[in-house]
C-alpha positions in Angstrom: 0.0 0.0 0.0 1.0 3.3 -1.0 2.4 5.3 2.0 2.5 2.9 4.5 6.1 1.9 6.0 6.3 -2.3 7.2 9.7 -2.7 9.6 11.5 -5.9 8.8 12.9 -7.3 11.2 16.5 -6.6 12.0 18.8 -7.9 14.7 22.0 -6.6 15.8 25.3 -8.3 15.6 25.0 -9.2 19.2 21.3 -10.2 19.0 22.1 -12.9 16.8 24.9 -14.2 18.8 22.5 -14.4 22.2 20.1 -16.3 19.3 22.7 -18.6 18.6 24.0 -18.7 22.1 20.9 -20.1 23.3 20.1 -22.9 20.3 23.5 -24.4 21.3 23.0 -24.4 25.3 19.6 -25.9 24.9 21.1 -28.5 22.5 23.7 -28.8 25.2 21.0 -29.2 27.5 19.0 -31.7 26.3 22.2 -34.4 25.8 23.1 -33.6 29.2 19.5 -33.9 31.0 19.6 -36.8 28.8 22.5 -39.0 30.3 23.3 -37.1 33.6 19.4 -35.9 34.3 21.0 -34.5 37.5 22.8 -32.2 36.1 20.3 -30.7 33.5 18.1 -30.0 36.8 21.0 -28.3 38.5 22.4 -26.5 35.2 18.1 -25.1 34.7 17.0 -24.7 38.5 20.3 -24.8 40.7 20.2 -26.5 44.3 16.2 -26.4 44.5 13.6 -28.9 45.5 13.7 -30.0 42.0 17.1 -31.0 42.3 16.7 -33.2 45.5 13.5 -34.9 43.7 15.2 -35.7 40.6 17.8 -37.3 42.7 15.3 -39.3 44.5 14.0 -40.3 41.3 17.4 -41.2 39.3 18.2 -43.5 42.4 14.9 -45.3 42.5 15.3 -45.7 37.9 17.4 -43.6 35.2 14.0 -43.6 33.4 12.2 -41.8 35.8 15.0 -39.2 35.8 15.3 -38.9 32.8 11.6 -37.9 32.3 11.2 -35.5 34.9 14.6 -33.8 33.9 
């Protein structure tokens, strides 16, 4: 339409590296929740109550871990 202006979008240098930042740690993430559920908990929450249950639920099956990671 005549006289109108549409904004593209358009992301700064460091925009796209917090973009590409955050793909990589949540890739990082997942393989990491995946074989040390633990860990992903602590990385994501620190020392919470999620923590403590997760352990409780990687000693009684990794399975169980694993799902609530």
């Amino acid at each position: 339409m005549p006289g109108k202006v549409y904004a593209l979008p358009c992301y700064t240098l460091s925009m796209r590296m917090i973009l590409i930042k955050s793909h990589n740690s949540g890739c990082c993430e997942i393989i990491i929740a995946f074989f040390l559920p633990f860990v992903g908990v602590f990385m994501r929450t620190g020392c919470s109550c999620d923590l403590l249950i997760n352990i409780c639920l990687c000693i009684l099956g990794w399975v169980p871990g694993v799902i609530h990671a």
